[in-house]
C-alpha positions in Angstrom: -73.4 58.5 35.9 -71.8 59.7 39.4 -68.2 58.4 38.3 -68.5 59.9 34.6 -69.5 63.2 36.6 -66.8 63.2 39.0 -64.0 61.9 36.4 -65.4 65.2 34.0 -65.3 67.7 36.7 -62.1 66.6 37.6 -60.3 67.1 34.4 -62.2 70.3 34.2 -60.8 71.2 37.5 -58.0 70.1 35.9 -57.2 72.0 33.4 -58.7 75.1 35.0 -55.8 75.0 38.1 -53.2 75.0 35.0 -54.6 78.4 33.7 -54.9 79.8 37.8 -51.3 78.6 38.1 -50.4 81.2 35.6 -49.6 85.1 35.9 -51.7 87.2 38.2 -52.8 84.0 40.1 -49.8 83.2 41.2 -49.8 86.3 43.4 -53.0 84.7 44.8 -51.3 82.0 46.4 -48.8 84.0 48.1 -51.3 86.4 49.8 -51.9 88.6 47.2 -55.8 89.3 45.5 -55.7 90.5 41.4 -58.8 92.3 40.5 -61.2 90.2 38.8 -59.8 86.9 40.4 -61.9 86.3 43.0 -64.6 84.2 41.9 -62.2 81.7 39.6 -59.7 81.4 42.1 -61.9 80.4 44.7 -63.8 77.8 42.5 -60.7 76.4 41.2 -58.6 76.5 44.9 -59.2 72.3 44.4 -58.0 71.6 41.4 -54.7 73.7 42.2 -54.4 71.3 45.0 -54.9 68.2 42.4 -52.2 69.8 40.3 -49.7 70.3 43.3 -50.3 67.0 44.6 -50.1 64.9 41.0 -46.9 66.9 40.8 -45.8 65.2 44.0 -47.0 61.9 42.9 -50.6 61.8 44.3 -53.2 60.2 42.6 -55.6 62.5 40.6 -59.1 62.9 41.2 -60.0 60.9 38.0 -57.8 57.8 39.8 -59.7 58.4 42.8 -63.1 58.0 41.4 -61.7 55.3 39.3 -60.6 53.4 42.2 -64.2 53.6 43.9 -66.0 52.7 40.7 -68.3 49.4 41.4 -66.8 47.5 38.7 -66.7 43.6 39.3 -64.4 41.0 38.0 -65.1 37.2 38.8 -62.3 34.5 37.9 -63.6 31.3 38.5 -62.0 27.8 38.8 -58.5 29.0 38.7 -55.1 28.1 40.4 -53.5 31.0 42.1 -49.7 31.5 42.3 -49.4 34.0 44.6 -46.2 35.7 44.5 -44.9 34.4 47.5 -45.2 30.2 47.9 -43.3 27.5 45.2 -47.0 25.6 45.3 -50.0 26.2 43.2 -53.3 26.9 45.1 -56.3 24.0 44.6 -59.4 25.2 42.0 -59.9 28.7 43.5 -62.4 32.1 42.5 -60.8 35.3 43.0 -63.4 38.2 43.1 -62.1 41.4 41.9 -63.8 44.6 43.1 -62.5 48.2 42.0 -59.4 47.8 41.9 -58.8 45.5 44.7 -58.9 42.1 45.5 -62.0 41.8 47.5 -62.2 38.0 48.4 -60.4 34.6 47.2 -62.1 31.4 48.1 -62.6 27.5 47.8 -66.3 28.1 47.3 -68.1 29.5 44.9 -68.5 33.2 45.4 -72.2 34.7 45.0 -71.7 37.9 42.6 -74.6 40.4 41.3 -75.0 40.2 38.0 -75.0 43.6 36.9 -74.1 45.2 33.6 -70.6 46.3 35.2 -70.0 42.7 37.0 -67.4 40.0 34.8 -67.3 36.8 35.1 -64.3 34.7 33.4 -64.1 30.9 33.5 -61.0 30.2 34.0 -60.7 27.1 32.9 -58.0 25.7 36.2 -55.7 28.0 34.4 -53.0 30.0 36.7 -53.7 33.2 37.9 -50.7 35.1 39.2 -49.5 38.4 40.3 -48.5 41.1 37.6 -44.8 40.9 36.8 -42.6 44.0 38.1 -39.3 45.2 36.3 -37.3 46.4 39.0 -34.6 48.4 36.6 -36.6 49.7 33.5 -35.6 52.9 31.2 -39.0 53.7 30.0 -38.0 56.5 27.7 -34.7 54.7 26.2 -35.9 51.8 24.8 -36.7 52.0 20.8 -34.8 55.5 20.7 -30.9 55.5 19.5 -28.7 57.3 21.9 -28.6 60.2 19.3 -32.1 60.3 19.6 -32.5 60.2 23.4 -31.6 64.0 24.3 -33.7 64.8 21.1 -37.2 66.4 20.3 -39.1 66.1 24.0 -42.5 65.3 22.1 -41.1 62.4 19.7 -39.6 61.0 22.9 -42.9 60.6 24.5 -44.6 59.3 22.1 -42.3 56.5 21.0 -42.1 55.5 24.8 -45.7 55.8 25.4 -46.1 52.9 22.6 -43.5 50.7 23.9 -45.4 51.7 27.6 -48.2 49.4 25.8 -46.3 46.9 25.3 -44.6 46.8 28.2 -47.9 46.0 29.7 -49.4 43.9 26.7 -45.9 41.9 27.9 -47.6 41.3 31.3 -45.6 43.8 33.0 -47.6 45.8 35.2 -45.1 47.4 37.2 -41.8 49.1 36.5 -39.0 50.9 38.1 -37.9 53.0 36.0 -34.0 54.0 37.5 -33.3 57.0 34.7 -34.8 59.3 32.5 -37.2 61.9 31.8 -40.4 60.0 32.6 -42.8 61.8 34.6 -44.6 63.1 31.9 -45.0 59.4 30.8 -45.8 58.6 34.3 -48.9 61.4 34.6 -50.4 60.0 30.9 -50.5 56.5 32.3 -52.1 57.5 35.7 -54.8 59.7 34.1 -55.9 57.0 31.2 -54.1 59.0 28.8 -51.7 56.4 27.4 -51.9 52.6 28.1 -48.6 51.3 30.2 -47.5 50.0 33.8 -47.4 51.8 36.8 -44.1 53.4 37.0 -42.2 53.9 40.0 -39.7 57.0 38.8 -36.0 58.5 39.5 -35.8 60.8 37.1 -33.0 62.4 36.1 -30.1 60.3 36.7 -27.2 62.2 39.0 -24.1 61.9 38.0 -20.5 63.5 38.1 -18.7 65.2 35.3 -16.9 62.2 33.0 -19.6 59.7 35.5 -21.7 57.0 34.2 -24.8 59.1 32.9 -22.8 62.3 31.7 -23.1 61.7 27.8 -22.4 65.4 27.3 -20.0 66.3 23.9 -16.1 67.3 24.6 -17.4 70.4 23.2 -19.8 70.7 26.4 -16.4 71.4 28.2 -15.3 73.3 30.5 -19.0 73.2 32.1 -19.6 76.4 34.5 -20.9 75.5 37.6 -24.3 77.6 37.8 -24.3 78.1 33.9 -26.3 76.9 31.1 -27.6 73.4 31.3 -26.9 71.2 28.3 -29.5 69.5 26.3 -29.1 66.3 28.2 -29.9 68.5 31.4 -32.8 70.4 29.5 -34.5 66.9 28.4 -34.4 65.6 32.0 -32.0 62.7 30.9 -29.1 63.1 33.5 -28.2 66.2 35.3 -24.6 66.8 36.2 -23.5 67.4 40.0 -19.8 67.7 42.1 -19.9 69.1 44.7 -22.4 68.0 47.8 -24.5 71.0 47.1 -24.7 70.4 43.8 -26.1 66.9 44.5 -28.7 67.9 47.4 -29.5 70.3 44.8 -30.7 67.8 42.5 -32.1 65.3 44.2 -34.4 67.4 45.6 -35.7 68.3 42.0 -36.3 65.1 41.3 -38.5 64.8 44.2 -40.3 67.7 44.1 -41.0 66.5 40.1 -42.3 63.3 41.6 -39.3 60.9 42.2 -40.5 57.5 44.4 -36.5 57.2 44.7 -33.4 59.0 43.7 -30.9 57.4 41.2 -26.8 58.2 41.3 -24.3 56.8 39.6 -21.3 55.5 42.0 -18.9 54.2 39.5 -18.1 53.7 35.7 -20.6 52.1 33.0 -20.7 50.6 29.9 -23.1 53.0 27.8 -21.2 56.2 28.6 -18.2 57.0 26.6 -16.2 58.8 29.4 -17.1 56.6 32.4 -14.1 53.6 32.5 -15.5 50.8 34.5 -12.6 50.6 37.2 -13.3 54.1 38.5 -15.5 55.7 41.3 -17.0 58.4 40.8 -19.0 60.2 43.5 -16.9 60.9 46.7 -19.2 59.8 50.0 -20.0 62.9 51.0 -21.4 63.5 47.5 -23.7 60.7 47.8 -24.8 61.1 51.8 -25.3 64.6 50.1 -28.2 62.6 48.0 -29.2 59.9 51.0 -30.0 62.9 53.8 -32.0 64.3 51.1 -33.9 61.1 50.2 -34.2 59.9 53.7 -35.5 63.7 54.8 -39.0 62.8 51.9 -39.1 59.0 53.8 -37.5 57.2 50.5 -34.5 55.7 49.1 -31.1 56.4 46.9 -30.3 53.7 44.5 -26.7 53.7 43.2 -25.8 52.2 40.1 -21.9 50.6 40.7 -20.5 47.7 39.4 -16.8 47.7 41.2 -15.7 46.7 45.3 -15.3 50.3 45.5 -18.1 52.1 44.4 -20.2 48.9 46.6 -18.7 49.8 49.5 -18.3 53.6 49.1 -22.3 53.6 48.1 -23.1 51.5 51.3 -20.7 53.8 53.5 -23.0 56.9 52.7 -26.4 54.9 53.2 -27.5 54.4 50.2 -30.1 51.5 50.3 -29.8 49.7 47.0 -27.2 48.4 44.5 -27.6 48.0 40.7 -25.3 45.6 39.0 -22.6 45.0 41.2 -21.3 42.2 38.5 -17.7 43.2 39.9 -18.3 42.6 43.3 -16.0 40.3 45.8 -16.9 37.8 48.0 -16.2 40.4 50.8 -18.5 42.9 49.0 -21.0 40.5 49.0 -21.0 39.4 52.2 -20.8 43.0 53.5 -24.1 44.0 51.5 -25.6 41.0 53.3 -24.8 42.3 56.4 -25.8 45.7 56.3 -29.3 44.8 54.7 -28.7 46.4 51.4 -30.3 45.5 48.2 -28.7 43.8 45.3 -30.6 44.5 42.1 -29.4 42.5 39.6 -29.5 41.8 35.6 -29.1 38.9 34.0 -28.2 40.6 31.1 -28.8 38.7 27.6 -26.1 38.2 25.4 -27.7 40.1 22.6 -27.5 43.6 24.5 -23.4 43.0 24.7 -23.2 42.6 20.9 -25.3 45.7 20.5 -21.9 47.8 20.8 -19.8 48.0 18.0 -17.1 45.9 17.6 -14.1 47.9 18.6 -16.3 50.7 20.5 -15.3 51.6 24.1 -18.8 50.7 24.8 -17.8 47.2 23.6 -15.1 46.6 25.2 -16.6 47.7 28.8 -19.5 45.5 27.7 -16.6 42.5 27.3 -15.1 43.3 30.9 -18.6 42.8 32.7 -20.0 40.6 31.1 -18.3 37.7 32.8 -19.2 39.3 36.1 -22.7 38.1 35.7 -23.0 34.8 36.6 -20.5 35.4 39.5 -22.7 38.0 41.2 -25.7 35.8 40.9 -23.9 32.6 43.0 -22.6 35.1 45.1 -26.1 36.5 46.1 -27.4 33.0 46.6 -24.7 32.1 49.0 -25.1 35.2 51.0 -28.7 35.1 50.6 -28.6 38.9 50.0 -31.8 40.5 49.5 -32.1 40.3 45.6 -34.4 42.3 43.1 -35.0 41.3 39.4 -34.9 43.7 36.0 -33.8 44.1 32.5 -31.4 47.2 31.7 -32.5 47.0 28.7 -31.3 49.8 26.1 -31.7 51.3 22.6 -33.2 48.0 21.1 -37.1 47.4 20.8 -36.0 43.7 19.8 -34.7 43.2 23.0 -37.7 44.5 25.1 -39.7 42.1 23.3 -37.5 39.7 25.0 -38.3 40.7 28.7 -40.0 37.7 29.7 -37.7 35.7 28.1 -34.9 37.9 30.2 -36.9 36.8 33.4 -36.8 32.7 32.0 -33.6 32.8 32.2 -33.2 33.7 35.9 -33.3 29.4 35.5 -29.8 29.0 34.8 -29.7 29.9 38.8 -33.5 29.7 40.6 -36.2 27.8 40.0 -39.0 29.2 37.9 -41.2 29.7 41.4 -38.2 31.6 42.8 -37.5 33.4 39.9 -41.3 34.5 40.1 -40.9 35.1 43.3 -38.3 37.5 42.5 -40.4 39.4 39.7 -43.5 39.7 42.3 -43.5 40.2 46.0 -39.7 40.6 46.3 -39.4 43.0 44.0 -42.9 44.6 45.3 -40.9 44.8 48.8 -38.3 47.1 47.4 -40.4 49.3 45.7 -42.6 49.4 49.2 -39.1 51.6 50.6 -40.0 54.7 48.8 -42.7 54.9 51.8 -45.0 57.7 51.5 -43.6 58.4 48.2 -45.2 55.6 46.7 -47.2 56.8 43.7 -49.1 53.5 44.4 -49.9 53.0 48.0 -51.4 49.5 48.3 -49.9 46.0 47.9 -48.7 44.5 44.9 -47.1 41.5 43.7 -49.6 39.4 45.1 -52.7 37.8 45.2 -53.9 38.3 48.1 -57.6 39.8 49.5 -57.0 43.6 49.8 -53.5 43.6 46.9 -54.4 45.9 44.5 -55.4 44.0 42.0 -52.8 43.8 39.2 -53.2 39.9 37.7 -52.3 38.0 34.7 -54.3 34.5 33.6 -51.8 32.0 32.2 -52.7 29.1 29.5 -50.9 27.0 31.7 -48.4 26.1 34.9 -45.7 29.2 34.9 -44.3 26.9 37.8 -43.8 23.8 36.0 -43.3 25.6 32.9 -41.4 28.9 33.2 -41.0 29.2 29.3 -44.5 30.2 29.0 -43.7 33.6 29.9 -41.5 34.5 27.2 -44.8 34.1 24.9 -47.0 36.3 26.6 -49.0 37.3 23.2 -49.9 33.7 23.2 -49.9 32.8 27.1 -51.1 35.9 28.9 -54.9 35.6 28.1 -55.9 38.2 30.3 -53.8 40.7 31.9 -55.4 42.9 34.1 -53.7 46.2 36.0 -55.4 48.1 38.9 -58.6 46.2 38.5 -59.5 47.4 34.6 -58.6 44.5 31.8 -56.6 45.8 29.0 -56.2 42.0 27.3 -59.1 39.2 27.4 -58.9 36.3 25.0 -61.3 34.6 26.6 -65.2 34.9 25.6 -67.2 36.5 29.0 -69.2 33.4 30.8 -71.3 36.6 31.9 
């Protein structure tokens, strides 16, 4: 009864700071005292600091008392994978409390059997971390690109479906590098909407004619300090050249609730105006973006696919790569050197022939493509730090596919590396947005005091790494922050 009490008042609290945040009260927090205001301000002065604070990426008082609720969950007889080691563990039990992992042991482990305490058998099934997707578009995945800068409110609801998927997918985690997904984000975190955690950019920042501007001809010329487009409006991709401009933006994103900041360096394949061969963002542009990261303790990810961008991204300090399918053995070497993160895509076949035969989109697709593979030996030999995701675009069918994406991280890794890779390594990056983690705590593993984010596998993942791409059928319980959203298993309770 104390949790349903405290999760009540809080989204009364709630929804009393939106109204205080409003007209006269606004005066209130600068100094000022409207007549009449007293009382309300002062009993809603804590919820305005739950609004401010979820605005920044703090968790909400209903996730607080969420957190501390007593809820139990006992797996028993299970072998753990645990994000980090190529072995199995022996016939373990795994007691879940909250949302933490409270204790793992040999033994059996002695729980109250309460009306809020679990127990599953698990039958010497595997239980394993929660797979992370560390380059995820939430809110551009069953949308067409006409649709993408449409109505705000279709947007969200589409994406918050394919949010429960994601998760029903066994994807508990996502960074989400572009697109207007805070919103998205907040409905998650308060229970509103099933989905992953999501660790956000927002907006992506990007130059005029850069990878991300997918503004009309007609758009042209843009005034700087004018109207913002509807791409701009919708939170999509906001427009910046000068270093001003950039700081500018950035900074929105954070104050919106970005974990890290995402800029595009050179040309992609989805924009019409962006040719693959050219670099976009001069350096001090994008150290324009880093000092403003590094000055809220996080991170700038660039996307860049060419020598170039690489090296003119690395040169302003920004901390991770996407793609780099273009890169050079020099590159490569060089982004070993300095520390920097790859994040790579191994990029199924099926999103290339998306594009239209005889597009421009196509026939970028056709000159990366072939990059792929390369990038992937290359980041083996140098033994560059190396994160795992999708890209995935404008095709439900294709999300569907995301485990299957991850199986085929075979062709180069073994299945334990590759779920290495979609676990604790890619659990590490999203650790560098520091104390802009919407999530402190640790995840991709399984490991007493991880936050406990876990999937139960019909079968060795290990031996076996096909049996991800059929989660509907493998995944017989997927749990996320402690609460069980999937259980195909009867309670042994």
């Amino acid at each position: 009864m104390k949790s349903r009490r405290f999760q009540a008042n809080a989204a009364d609290a709630k929804q009393g700071a939106y109204a205080v945040i409003s007209g006269a009260a606004l005066s209130t927090l600068s100094g000022a005292q409207p007549i009449g205001a007293s009382k309300r301000v002062t009993c809603c002065s804590l919820a305005v600091a739950v609004v401010l604070s979820n605005g920044l990426g703090g968790a909400s008082l209903a996730q607080q008392a969420l957190q501390a609720d007593g809820t139990t969950t006992l797996f028993q007889n299970v072998r753990i994978f645990d994000g980090k080691s190529a072995t199995m563990s022996a016939s373990s039990n795994v007691l879940v409390r909250g949302n933490k992992i409270e204790s793992i042991s040999l033994q059996p482990i002695a729980v109250d059997r309460r009306a809020d305490t679990r127990i599953i058998e698990g039958g010497g099934r595997t239980l394993m971390p929660g797979l992370i997707d560390a380059h995820w578009h939430a809110m551009l995945i069953r949308v067409t690109p006409a649709q993408s800068f449409g109505d705000v409110g279709y947007l969200n609801l589409v994406a918050g479906d394919e949010a429960t998927d994601t998760l029903m997918r066994g994807f508990t985690t996502v960074r989400d590098v572009g697109g207007p997904v805070f919103g998205l984000k907040s409905a998650i975190d308060e229970g509103i909407v099933k989905g992953p955690r999501i660790y956000p950019s927002g907006a992506v920042i990007t130059v005029t004619s850069g990878h991300g501007d997918f503004r009309q001809l007609t758009d042209l010329p843009r005034t700087i300090g004018g109207m913002l487009t509807r791409m701009e409006q919708t939170g999509g991709a906001m427009v910046a050249d000068s270093p001003d401009e950039v700081r500018v933006r950035a900074r929105e994103q954070l104050m919106q609730g970005a974990s890290q900041v995402k800029l595009t360096a050179g040309g992609g394949v989805s924009s019409p105006f962006s040719p693959i061969d050219v670099t976009t963002f001069t350096e001090p542009e994008l150290r324009a973006a880093v000092e403003a990261a590094e000055n809220w303790g996080t991170y700038v990810v660039a996307h860049a696919f060419t020598p170039a961008a690489i090296r003119g991204a690395i040169a302003a300090g920004v901390k991770c790569i996407e793609h780099g399918f273009q890169m050079d053995e020099a590159t490569a070497k060089l982004i070993a050197e300095k520390g920097v993160w790859l994040s790579l895509q191994p990029l199924p076949e099926g999103l290339r022939l998306g594009f239209p035969v005889g597009s421009v989109q196509r026939a970028k697709a056709d000159e990366v493509w072939p990059g792929i593979a390369r990038s992937y030996e290359l980041a083996k030999k140098y033994k560059i730090k190396t994160a795992w995701g999708t890209d995935v675009l404008f095709s439900r069918a294709l999300a569907q596919q995301q485990g299957a994406i991850l199986a085929s991280l075979a062709r180069w890794y073994t299945p334990a590396e590759a779920l290495v890779m979609a676990t604790s390594t890619n659990a590490e990056l999203l650790a560098l947005s520091g104390k802009r983690n919407p999530y402190p705590g640790k995840l991709g593993v399984v490991e007493e005091g991880a936050l406990a984010d876990l999937l139960l596998v019909d079968g060795n993942p290990i031996d076996n790494i096909k049996l991800i791409e059929d989660p509907a059928k493998n995944f017989l319980v997927i749990m996320k922050d402690g609460k069980i959203y999937k259980n195909l298993l009867v309670s042994n309770k």
